[in-house]
C-alpha positions in Angstrom: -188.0 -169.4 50.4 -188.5 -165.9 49.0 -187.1 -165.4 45.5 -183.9 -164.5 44.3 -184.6 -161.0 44.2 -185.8 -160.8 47.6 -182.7 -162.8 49.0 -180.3 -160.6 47.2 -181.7 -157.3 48.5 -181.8 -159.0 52.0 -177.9 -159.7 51.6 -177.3 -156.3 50.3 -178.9 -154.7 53.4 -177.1 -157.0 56.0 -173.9 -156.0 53.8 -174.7 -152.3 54.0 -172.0 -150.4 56.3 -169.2 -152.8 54.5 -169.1 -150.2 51.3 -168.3 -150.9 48.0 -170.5 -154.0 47.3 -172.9 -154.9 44.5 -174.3 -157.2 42.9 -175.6 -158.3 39.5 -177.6 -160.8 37.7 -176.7 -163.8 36.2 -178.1 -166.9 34.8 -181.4 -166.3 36.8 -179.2 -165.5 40.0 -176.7 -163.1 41.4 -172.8 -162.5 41.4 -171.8 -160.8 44.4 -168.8 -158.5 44.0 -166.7 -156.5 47.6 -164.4 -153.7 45.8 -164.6 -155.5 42.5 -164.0 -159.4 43.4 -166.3 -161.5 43.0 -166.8 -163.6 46.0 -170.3 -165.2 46.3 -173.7 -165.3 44.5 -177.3 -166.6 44.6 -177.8 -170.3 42.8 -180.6 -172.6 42.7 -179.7 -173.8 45.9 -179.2 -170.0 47.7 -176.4 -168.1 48.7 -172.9 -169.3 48.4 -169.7 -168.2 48.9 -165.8 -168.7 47.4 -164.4 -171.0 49.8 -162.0 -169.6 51.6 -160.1 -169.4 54.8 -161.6 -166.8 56.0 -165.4 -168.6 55.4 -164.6 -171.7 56.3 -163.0 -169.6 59.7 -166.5 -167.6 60.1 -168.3 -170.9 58.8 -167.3 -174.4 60.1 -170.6 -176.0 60.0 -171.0 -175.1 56.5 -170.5 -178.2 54.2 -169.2 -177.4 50.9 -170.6 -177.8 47.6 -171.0 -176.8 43.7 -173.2 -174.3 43.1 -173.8 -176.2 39.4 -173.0 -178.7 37.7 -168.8 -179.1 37.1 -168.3 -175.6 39.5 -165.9 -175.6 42.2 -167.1 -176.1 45.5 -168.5 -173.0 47.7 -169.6 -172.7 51.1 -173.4 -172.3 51.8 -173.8 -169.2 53.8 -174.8 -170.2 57.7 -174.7 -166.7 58.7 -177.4 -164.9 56.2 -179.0 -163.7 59.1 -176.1 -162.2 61.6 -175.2 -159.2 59.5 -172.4 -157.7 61.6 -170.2 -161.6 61.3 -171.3 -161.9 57.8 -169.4 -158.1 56.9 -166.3 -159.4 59.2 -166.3 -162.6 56.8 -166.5 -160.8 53.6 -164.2 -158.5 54.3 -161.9 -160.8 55.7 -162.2 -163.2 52.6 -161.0 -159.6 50.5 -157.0 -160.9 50.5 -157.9 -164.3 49.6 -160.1 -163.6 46.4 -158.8 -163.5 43.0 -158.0 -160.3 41.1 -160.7 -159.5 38.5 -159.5 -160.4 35.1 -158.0 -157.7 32.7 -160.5 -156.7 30.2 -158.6 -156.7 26.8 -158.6 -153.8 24.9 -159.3 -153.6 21.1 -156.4 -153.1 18.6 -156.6 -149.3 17.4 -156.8 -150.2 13.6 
């Protein structure tokens, strides 16, 4: 299995063509954002994604699981390596993600 740096570069180029997605590092993976939602990342046991109606659509065979320890399930990715159904699934998942949170701002003082 290559490392975590090597996956993620390998998802970002079979995301390429999709737009507006990145990625950052976290706890020794990766959060993957699509126009500012967060909707998978890289964990000790690879690539996972939000579970969704949309993966679970583009997915079926993919049995669900935490990516830690007291997480909500996620969906192993089964399609890593079919680039073209793997941008129809993220994009598709898009409507079904949560809204990033509202950063706070601080109190002039």
């Amino acid at each position: 299995m290559a490392g975590n740096r090597e996956l993620a570069d390998y998802i970002m180029d079979q995301l390429a063509g999709l737009g507006d997605v990145r990625h950052i590092p976290m706890m020794g993976g990766y959060v993957f954002y699509y126009r500012e939602r967060i909707f998978g990342g890289i964990y000790a046991n690879g690539f996972l994604v939000k579970k969704t109606k949309a993966a679970e659509k583009f997915m079926p065979d993919s049995i669900p699981e935490p990516p830690y320890q007291g997480a909500k399930e996620m969906l192993p990715v089964t399609i890593l390596d079919n680039g073209e159904l793997l941008r129809q699934m993220v994009a598709e998942m898009y409507d079904e993600l949560p809204q990033p949170k509202k950063k706070k701002k601080k109190e002039q003082g």
